[in-house]
C-alpha positions as CSV (number, residue, x, y, z in Angstrom):
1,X,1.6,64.0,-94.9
2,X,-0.8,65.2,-92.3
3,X,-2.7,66.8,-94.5
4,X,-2.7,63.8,-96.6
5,X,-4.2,61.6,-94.4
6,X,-6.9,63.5,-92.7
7,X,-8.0,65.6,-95.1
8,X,-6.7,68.8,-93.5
9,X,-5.4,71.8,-95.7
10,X,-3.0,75.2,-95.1
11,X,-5.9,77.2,-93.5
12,X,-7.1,74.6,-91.2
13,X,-3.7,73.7,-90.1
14,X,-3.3,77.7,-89.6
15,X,-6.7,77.6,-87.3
16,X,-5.4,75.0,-85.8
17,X,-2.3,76.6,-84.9
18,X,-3.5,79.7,-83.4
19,X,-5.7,78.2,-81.0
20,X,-3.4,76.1,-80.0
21,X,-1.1,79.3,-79.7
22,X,-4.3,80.7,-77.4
23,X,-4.5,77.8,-75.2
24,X,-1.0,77.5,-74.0
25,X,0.1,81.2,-74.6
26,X,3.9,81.8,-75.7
27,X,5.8,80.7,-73.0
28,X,4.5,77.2,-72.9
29,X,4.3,75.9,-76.8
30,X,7.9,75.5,-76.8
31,X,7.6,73.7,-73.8
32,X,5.2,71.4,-75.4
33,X,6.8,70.9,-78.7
34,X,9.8,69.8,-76.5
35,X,8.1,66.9,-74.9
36,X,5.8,66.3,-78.0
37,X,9.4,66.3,-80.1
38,X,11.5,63.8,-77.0
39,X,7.9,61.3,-77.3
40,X,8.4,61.0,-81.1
41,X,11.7,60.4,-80.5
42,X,11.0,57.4,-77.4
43,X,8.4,56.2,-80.0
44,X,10.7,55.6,-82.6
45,X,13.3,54.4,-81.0
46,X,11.4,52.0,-79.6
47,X,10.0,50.9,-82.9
48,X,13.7,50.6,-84.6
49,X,14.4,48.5,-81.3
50,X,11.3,46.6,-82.0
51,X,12.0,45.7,-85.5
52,X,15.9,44.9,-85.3
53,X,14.8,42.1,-82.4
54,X,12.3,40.8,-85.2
55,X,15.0,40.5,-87.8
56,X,17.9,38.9,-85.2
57,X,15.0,36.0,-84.9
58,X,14.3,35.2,-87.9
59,X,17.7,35.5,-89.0
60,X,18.1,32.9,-86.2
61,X,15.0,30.8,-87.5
62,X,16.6,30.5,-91.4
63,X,20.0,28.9,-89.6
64,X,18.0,26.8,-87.8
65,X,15.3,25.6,-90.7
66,X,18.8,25.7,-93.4
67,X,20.8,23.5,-90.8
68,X,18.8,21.0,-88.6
69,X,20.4,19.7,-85.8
């Protein structure tokens, strides 16, 4: 999907890897992938949150347009 959207194919993803791989050396890319990984995570729990508030409201708006008080 990444690939998809930007344009980006196997042996740039591979560059893109490695350098990564030079810039925070072994010990810290799991580290990273951790928190990159738990922020995806926030991010769409947030979203669901989000989206289930929006639903519960107009859920309520339909009673109240279907049955005026």
């Amino acid at each position: 999907m990444f690939s998809l959207i930007f344009g980006i194919g196997g042996q740039e993803l591979l560059v893109i890897g490695l350098i990564v791989l030079l810039m925070f050396g072994g010990k810290k890319l799991p580290e990273l992938m951790r928190g990159l990984g738990s922020g995806i995570r926030e991010f769409n729990n947030a979203k669901n949150n989000i989206e289930s508030e929006v639903r519960e409201n107009m859920k309520e708006l339909e009673k109240e347009k279907n049955n005026p008080a």
